[in-house]
PDB file with SEQRES, HELIX, SHEET and CRYST1 records, atoms N, CA, C and O in Angstrom:
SEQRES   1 A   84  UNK UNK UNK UNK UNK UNK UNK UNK UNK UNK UNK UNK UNK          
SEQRES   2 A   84  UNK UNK UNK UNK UNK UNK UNK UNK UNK UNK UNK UNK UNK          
SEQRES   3 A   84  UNK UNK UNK UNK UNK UNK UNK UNK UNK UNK UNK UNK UNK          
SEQRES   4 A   84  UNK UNK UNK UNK UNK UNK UNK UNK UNK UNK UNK UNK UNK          
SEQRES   5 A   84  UNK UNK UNK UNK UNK UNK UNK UNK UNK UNK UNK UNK UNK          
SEQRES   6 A   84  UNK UNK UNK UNK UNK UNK UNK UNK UNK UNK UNK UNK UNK          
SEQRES   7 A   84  UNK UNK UNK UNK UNK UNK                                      
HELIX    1 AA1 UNK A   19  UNK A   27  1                                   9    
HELIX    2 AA2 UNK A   65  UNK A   83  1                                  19    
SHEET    1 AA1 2 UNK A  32  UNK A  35  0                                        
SHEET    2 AA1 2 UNK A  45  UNK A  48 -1                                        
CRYST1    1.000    1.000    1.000  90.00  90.00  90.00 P 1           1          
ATOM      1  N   UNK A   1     115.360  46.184 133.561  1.00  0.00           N  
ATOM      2  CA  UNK A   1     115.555  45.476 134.814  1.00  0.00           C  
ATOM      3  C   UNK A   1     116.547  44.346 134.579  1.00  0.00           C  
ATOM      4  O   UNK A   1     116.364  43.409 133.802  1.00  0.00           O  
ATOM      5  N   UNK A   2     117.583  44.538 135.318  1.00  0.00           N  
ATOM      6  CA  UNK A   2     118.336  43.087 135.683  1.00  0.00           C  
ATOM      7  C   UNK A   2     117.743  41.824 135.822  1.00  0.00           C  
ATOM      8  O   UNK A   2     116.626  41.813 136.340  1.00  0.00           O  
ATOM      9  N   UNK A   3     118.304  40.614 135.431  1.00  0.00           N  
ATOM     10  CA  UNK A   3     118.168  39.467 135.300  1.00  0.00           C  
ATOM     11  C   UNK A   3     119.078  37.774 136.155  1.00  0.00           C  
ATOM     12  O   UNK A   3     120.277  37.573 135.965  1.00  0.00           O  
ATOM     13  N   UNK A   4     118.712  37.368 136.516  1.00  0.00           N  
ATOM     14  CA  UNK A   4     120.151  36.686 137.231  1.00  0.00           C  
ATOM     15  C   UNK A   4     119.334  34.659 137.141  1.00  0.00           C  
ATOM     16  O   UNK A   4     118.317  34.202 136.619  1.00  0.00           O  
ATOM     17  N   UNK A   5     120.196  34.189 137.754  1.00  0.00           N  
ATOM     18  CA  UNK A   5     119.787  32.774 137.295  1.00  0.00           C  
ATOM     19  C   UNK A   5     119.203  32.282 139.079  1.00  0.00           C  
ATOM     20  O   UNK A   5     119.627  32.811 140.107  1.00  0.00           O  
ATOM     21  N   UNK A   6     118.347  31.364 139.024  1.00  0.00           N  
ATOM     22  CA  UNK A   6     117.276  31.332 140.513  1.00  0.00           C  
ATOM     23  C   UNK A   6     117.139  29.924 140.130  1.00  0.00           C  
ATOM     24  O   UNK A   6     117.235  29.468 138.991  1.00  0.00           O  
ATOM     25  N   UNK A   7     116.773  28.944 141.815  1.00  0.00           N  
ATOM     26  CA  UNK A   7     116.872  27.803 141.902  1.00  0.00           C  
ATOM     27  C   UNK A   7     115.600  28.345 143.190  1.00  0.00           C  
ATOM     28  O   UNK A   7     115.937  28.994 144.180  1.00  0.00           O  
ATOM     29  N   UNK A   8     114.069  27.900 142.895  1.00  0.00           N  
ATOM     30  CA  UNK A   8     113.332  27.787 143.708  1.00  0.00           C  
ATOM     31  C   UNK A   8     113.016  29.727 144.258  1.00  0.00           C  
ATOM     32  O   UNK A   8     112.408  30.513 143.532  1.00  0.00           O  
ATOM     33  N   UNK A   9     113.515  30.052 145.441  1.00  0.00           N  
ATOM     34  CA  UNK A   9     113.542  31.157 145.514  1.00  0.00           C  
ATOM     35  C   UNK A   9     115.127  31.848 145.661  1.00  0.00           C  
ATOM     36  O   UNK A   9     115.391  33.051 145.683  1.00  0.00           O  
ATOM     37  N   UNK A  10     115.897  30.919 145.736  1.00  0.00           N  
ATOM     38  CA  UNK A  10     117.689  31.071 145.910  1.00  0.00           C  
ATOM     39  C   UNK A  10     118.467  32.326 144.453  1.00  0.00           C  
ATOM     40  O   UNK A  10     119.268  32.105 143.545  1.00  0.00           O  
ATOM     41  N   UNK A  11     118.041  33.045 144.699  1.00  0.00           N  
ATOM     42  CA  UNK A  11     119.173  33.863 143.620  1.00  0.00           C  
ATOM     43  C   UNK A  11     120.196  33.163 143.945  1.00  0.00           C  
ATOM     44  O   UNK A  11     120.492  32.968 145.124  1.00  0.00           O  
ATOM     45  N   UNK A  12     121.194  32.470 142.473  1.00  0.00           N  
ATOM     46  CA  UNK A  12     122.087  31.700 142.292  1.00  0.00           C  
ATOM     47  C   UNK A  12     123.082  32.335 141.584  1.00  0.00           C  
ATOM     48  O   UNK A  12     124.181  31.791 141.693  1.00  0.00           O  
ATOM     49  N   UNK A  13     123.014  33.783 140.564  1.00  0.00           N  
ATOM     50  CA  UNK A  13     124.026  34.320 139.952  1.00  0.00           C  
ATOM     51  C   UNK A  13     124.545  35.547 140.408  1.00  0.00           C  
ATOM     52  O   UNK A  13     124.826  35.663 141.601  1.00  0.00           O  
ATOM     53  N   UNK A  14     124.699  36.407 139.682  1.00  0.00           N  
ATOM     54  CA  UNK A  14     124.567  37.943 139.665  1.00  0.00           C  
ATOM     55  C   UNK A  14     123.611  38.291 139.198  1.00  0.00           C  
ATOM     56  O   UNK A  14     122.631  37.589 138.948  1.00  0.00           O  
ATOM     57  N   UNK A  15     123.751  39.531 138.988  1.00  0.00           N  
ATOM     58  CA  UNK A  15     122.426  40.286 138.181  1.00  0.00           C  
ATOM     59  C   UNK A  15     123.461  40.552 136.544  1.00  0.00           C  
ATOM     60  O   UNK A  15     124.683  40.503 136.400  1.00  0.00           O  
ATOM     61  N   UNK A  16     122.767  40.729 135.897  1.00  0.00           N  
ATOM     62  CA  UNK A  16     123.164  40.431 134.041  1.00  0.00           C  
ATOM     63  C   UNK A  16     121.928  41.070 133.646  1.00  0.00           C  
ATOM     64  O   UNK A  16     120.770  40.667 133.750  1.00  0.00           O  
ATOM     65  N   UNK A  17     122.506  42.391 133.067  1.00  0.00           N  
ATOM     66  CA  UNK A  17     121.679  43.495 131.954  1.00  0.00           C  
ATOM     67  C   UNK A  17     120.462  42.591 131.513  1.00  0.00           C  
ATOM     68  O   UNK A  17     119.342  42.695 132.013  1.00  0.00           O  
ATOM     69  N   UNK A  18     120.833  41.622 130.443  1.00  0.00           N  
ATOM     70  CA  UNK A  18     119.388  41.344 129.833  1.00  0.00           C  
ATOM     71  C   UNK A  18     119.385  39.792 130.353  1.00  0.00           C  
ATOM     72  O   UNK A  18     120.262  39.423 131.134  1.00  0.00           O  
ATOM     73  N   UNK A  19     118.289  38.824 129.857  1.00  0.00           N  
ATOM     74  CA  UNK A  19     117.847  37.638 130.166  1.00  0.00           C  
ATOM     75  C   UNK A  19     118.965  36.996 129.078  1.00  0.00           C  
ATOM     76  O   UNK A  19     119.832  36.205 129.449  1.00  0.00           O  
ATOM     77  N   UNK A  20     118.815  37.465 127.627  1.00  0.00           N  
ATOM     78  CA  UNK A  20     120.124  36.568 127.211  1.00  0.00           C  
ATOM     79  C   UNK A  20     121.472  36.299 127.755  1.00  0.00           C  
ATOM     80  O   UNK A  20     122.004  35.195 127.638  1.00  0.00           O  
ATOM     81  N   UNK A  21     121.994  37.248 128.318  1.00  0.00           N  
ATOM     82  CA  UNK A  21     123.084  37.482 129.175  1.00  0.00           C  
ATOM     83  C   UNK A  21     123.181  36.342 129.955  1.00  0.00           C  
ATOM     84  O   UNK A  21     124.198  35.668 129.790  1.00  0.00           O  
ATOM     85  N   UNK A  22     122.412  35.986 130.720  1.00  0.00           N  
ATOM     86  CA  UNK A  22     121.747  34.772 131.574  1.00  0.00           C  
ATOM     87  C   UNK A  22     121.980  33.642 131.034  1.00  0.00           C  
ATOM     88  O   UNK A  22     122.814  32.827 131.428  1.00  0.00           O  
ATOM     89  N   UNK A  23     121.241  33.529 130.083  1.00  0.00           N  
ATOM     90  CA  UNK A  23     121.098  32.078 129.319  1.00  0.00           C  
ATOM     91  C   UNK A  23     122.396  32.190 129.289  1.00  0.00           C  
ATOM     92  O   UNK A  23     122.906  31.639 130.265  1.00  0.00           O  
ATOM     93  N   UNK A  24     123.280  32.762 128.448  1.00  0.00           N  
ATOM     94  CA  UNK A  24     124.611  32.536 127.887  1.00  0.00           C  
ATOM     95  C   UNK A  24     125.677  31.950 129.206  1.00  0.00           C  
ATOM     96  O   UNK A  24     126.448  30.996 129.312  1.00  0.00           O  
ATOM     97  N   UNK A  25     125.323  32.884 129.949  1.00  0.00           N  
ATOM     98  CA  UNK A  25     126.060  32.225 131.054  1.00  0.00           C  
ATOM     99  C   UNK A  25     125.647  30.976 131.884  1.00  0.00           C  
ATOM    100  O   UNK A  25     126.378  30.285 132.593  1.00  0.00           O  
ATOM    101  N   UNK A  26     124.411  30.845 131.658  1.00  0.00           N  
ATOM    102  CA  UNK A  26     124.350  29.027 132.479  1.00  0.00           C  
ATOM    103  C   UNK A  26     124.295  27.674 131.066  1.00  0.00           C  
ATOM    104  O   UNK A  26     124.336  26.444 131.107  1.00  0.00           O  
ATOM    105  N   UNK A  27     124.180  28.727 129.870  1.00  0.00           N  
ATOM    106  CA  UNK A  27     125.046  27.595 128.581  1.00  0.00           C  
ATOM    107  C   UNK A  27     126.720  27.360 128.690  1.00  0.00           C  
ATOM    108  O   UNK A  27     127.215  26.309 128.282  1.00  0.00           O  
ATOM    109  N   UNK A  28     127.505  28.391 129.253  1.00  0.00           N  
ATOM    110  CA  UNK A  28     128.294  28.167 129.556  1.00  0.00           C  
ATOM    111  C   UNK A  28     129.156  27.435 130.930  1.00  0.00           C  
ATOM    112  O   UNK A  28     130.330  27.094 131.071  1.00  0.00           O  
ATOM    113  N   UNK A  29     127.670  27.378 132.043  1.00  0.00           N  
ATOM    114  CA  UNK A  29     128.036  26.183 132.838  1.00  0.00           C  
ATOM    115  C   UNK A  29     127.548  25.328 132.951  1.00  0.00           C  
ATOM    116  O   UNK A  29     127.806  24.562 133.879  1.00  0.00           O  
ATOM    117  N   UNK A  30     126.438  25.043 131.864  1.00  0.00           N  
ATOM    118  CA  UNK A  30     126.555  23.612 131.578  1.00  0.00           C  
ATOM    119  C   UNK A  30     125.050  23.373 131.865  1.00  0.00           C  
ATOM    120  O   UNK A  30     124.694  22.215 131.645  1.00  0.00           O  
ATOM    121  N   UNK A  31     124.038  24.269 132.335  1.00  0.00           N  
ATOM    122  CA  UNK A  31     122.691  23.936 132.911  1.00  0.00           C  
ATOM    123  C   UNK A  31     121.998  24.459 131.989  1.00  0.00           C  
ATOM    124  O   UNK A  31     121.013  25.097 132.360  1.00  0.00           O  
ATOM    125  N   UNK A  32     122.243  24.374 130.691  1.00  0.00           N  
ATOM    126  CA  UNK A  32     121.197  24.245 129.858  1.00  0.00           C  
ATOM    127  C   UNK A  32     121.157  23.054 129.118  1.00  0.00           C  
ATOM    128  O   UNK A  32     122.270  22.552 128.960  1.00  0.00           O  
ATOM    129  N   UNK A  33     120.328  22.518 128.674  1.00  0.00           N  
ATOM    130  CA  UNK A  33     119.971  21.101 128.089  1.00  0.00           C  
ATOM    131  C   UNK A  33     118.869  21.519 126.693  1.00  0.00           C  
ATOM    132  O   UNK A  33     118.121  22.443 126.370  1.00  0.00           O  
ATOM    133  N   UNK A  34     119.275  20.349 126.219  1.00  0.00           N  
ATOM    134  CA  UNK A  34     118.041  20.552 124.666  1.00  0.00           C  
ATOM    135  C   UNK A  34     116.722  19.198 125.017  1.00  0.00           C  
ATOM    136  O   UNK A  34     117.059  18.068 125.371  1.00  0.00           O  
ATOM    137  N   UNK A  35     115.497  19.548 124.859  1.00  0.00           N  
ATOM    138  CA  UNK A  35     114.209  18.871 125.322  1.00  0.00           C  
ATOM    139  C   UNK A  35     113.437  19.461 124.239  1.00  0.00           C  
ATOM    140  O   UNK A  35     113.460  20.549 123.663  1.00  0.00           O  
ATOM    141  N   UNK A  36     112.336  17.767 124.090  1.00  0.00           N  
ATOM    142  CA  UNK A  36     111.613  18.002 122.696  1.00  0.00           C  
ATOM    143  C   UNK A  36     110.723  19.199 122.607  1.00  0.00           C  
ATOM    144  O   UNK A  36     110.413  19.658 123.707  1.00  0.00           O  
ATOM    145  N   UNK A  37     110.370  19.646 121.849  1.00  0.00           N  
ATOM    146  CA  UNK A  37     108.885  20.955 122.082  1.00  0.00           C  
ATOM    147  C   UNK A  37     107.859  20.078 122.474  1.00  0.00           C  
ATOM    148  O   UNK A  37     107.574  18.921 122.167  1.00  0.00           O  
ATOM    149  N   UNK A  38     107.446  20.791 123.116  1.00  0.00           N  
ATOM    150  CA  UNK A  38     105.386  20.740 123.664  1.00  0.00           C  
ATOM    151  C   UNK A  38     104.902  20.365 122.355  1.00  0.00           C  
ATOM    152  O   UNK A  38     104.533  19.193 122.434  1.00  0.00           O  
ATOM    153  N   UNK A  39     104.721  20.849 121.100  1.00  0.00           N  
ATOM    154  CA  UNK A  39     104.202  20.778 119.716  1.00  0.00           C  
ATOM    155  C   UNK A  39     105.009  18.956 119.238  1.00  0.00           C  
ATOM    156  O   UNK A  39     104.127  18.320 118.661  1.00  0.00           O  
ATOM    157  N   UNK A  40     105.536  18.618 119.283  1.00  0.00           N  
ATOM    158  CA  UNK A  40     105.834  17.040 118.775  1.00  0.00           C  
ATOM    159  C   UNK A  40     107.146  17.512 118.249  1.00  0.00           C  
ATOM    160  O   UNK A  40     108.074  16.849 118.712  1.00  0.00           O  
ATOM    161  N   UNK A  41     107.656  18.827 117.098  1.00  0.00           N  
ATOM    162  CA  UNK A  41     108.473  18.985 116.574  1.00  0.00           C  
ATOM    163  C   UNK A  41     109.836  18.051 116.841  1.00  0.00           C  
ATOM    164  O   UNK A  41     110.185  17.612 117.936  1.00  0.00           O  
ATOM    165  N   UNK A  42     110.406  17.890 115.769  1.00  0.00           N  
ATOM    166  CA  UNK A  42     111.761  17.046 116.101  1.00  0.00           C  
ATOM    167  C   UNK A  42     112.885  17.846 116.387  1.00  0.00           C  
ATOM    168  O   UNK A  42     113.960  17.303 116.643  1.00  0.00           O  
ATOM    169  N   UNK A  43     112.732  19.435 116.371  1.00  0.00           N  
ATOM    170  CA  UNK A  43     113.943  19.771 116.557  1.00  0.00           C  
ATOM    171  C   UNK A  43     113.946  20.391 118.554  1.00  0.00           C  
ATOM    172  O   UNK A  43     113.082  20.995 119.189  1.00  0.00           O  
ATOM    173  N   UNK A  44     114.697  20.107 118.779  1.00  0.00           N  
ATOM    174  CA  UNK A  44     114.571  20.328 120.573  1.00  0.00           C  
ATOM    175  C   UNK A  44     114.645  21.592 120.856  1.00  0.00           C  
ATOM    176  O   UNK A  44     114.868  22.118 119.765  1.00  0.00           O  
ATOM    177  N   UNK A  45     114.594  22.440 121.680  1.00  0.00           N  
ATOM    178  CA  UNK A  45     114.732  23.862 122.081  1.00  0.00           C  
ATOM    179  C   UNK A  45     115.256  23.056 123.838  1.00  0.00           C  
ATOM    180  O   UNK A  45     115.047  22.152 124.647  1.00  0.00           O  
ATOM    181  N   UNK A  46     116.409  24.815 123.351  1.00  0.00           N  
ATOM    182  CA  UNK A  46     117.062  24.716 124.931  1.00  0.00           C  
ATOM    183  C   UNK A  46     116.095  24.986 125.890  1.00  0.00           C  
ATOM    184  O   UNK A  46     114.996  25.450 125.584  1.00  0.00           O  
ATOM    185  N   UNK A  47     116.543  24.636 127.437  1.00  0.00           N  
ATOM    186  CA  UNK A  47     115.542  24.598 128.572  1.00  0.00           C  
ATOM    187  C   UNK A  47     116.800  24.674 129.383  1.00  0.00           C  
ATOM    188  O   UNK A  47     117.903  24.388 128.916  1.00  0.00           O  
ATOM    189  N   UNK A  48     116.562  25.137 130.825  1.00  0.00           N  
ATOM    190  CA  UNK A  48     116.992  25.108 132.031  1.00  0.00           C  
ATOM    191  C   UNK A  48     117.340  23.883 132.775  1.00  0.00           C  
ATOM    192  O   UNK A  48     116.227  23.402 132.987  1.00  0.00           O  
ATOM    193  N   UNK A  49     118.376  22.927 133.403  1.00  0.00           N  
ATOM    194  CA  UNK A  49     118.190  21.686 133.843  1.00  0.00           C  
ATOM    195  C   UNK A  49     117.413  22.006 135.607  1.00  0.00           C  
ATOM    196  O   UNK A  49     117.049  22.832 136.445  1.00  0.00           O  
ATOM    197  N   UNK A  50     117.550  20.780 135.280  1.00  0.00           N  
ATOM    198  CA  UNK A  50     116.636  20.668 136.922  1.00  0.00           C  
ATOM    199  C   UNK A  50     114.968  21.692 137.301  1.00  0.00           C  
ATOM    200  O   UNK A  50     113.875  21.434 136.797  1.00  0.00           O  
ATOM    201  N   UNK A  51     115.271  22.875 138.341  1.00  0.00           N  
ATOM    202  CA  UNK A  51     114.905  23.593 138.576  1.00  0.00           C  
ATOM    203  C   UNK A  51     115.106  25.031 138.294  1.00  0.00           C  
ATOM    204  O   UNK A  51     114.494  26.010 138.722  1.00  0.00           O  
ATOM    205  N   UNK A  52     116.073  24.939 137.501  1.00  0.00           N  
ATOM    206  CA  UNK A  52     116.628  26.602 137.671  1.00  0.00           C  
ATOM    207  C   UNK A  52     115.488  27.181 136.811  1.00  0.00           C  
ATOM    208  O   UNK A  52     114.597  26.552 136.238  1.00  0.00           O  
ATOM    209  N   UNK A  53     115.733  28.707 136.844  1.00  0.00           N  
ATOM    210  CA  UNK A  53     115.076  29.524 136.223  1.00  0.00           C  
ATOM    211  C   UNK A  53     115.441  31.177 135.722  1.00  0.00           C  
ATOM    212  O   UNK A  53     115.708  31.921 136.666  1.00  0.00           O  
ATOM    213  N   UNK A  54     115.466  31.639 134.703  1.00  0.00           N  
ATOM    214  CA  UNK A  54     115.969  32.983 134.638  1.00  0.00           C  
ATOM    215  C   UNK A  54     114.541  33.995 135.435  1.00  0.00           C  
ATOM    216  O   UNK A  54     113.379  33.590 135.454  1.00  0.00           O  
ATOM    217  N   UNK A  55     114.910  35.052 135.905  1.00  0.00           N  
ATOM    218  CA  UNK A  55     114.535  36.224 136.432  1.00  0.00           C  
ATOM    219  C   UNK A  55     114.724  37.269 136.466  1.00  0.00           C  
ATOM    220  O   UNK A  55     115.906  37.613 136.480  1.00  0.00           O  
ATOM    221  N   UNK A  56     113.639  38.338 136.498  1.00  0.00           N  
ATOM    222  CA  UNK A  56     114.100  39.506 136.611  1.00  0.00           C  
ATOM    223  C   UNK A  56     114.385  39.868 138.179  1.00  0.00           C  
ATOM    224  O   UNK A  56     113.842  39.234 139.084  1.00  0.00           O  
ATOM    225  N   UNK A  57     115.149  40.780 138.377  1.00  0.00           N  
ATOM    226  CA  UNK A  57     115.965  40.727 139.648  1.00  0.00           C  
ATOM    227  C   UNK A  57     116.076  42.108 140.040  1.00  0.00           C  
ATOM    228  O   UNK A  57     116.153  42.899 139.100  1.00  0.00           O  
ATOM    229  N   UNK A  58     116.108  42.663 141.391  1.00  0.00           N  
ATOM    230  CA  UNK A  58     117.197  44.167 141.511  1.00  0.00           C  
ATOM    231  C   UNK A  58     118.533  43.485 142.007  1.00  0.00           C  
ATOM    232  O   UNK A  58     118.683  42.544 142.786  1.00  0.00           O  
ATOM    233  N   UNK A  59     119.467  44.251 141.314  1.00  0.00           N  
ATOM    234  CA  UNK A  59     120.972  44.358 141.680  1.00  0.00           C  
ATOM    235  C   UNK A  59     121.219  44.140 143.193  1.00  0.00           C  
ATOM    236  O   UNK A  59     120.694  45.141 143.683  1.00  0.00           O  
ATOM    237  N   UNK A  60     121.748  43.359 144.276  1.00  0.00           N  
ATOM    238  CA  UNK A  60     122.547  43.833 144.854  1.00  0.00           C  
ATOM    239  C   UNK A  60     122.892  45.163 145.341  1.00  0.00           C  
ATOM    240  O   UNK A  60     122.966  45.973 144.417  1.00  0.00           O  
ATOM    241  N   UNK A  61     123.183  45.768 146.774  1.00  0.00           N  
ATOM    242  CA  UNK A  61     123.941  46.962 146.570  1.00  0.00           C  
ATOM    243  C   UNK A  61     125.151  46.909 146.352  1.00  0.00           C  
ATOM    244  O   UNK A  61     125.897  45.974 146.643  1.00  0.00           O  
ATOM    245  N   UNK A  62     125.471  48.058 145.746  1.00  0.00           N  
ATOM    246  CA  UNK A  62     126.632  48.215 144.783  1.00  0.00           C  
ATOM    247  C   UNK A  62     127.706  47.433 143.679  1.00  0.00           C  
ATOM    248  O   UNK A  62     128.915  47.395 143.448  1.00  0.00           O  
ATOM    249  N   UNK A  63     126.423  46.839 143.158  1.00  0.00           N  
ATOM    250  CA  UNK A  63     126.295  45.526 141.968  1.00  0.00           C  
ATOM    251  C   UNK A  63     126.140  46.212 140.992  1.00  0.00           C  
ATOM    252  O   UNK A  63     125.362  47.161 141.087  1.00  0.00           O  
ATOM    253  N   UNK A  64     126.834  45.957 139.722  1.00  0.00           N  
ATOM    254  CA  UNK A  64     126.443  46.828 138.297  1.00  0.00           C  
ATOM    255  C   UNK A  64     126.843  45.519 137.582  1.00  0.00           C  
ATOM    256  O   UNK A  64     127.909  44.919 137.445  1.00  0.00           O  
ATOM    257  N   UNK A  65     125.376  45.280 137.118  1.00  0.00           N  
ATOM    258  CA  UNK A  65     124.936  44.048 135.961  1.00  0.00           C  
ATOM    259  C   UNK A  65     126.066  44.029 134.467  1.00  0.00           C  
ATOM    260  O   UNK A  65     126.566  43.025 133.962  1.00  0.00           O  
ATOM    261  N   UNK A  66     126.268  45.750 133.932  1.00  0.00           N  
ATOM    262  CA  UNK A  66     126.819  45.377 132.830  1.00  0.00           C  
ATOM    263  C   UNK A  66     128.856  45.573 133.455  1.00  0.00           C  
ATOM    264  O   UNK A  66     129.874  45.601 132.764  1.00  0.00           O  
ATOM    265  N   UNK A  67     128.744  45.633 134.445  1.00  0.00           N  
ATOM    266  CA  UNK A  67     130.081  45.068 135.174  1.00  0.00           C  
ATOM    267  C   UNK A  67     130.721  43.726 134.709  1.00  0.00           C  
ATOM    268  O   UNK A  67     131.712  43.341 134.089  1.00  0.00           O  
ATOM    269  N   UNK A  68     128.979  42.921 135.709  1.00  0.00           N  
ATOM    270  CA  UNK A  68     128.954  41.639 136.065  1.00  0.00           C  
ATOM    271  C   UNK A  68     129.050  40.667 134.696  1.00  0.00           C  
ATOM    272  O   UNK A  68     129.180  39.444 134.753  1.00  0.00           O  
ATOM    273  N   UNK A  69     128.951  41.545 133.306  1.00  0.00           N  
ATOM    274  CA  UNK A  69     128.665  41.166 131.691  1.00  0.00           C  
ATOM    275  C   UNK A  69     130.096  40.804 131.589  1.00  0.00           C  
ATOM    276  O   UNK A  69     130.675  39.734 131.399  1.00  0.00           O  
ATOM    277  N   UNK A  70     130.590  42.332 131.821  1.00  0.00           N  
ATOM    278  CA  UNK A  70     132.364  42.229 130.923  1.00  0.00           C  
ATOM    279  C   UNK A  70     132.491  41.429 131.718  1.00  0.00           C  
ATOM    280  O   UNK A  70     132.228  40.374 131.140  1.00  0.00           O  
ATOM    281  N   UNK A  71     132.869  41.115 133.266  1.00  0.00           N  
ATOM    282  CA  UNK A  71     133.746  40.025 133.906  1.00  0.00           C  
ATOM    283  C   UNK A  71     133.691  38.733 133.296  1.00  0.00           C  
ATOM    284  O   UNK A  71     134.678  38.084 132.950  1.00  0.00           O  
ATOM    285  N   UNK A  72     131.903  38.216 133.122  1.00  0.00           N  
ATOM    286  CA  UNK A  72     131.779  36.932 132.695  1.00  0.00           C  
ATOM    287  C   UNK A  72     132.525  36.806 131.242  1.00  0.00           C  
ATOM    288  O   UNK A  72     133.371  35.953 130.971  1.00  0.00           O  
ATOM    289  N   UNK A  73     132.042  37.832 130.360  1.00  0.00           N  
ATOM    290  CA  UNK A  73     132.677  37.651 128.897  1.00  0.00           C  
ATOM    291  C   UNK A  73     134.646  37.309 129.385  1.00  0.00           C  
ATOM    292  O   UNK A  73     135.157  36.254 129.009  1.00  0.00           O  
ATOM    293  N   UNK A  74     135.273  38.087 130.003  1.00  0.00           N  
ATOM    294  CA  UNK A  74     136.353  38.209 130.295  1.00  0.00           C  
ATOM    295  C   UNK A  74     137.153  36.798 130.881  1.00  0.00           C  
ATOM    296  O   UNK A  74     138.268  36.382 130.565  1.00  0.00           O  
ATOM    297  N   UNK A  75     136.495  36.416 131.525  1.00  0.00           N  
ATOM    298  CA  UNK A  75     136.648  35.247 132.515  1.00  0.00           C  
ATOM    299  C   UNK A  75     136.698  34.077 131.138  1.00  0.00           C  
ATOM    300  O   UNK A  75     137.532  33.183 130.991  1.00  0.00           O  
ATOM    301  N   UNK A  76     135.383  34.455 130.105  1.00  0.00           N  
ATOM    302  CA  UNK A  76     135.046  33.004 129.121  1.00  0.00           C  
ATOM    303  C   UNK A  76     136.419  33.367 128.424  1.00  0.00           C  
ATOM    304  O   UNK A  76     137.285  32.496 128.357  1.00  0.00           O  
ATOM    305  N   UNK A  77     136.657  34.712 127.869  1.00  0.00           N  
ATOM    306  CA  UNK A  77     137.680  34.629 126.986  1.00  0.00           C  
ATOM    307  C   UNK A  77     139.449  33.788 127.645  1.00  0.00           C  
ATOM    308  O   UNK A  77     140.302  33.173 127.006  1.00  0.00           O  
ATOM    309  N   UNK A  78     139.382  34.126 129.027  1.00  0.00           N  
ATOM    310  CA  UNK A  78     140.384  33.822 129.375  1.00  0.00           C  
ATOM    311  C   UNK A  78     140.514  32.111 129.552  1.00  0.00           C  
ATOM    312  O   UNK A  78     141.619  31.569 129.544  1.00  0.00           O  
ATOM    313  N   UNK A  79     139.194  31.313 129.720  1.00  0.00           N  
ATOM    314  CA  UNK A  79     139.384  29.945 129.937  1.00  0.00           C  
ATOM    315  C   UNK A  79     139.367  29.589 128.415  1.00  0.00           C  
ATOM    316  O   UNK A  79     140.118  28.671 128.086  1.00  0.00           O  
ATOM    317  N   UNK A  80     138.690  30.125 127.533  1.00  0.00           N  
ATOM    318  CA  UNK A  80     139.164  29.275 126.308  1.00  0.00           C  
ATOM    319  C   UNK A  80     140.490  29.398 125.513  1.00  0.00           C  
ATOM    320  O   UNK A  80     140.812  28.711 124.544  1.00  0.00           O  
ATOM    321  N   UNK A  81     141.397  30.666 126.252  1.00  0.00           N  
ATOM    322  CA  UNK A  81     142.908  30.418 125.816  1.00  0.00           C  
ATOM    323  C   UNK A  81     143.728  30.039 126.756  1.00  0.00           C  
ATOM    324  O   UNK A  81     144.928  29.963 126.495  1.00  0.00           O  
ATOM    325  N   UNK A  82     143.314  29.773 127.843  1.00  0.00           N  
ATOM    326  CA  UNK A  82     144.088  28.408 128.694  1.00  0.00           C  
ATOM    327  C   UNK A  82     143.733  27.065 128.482  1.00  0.00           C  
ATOM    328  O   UNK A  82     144.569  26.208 128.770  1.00  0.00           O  
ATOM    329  N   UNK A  83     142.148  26.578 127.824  1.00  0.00           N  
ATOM    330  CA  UNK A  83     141.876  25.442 127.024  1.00  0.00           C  
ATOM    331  C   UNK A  83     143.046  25.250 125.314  1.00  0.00           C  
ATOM    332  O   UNK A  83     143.556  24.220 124.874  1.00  0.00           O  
ATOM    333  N   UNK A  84     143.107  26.566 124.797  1.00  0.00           N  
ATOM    334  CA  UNK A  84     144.171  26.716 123.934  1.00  0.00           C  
ATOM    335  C   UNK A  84     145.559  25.966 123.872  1.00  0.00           C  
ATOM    336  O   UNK A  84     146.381  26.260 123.004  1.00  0.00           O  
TER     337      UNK A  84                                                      
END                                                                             
């Protein structure tokens, strides 16, 4: 099952093959944050800012998740050689 990024009940992304897919893409806009563990530990684990949340999702019609993969990969490769 597809996965996409959600604010309350608002589907906010696309749909993206797996849940990592997800993460990667809202690490790449910026809405993930590092927060201490529940356990005391000193080292932080990533989290979601605000409200958001990953989900499992159905596609859209005529939405294809591992489409919606290459574009994002495609899109990152192209802004970090115009950051270049």
């Amino acid at each position: 099952m597809p996965y996409a990024l959600f604010c309350n009940e608002a589907k906010l992304s696309k749909s993206y093959p797996t849940e990592a897919d997800v993460w990667w893409l809202a690490k790449q806009s910026g809405l993930v944050v590092d927060a201490a563990t529940d356990e005391g530990k000193p080292a932080p684990r990533p989290v979601l800012d605000n409200d958001y949340e990953i989900r499992p999702c159905r596609p859209e019609p005529q939405e294809d998740p591992a489409q919606n993969k290459l574009d994002a990969e495609r899109q990152a490769q192209h802004d970090i050689q115009f950051l270049s």
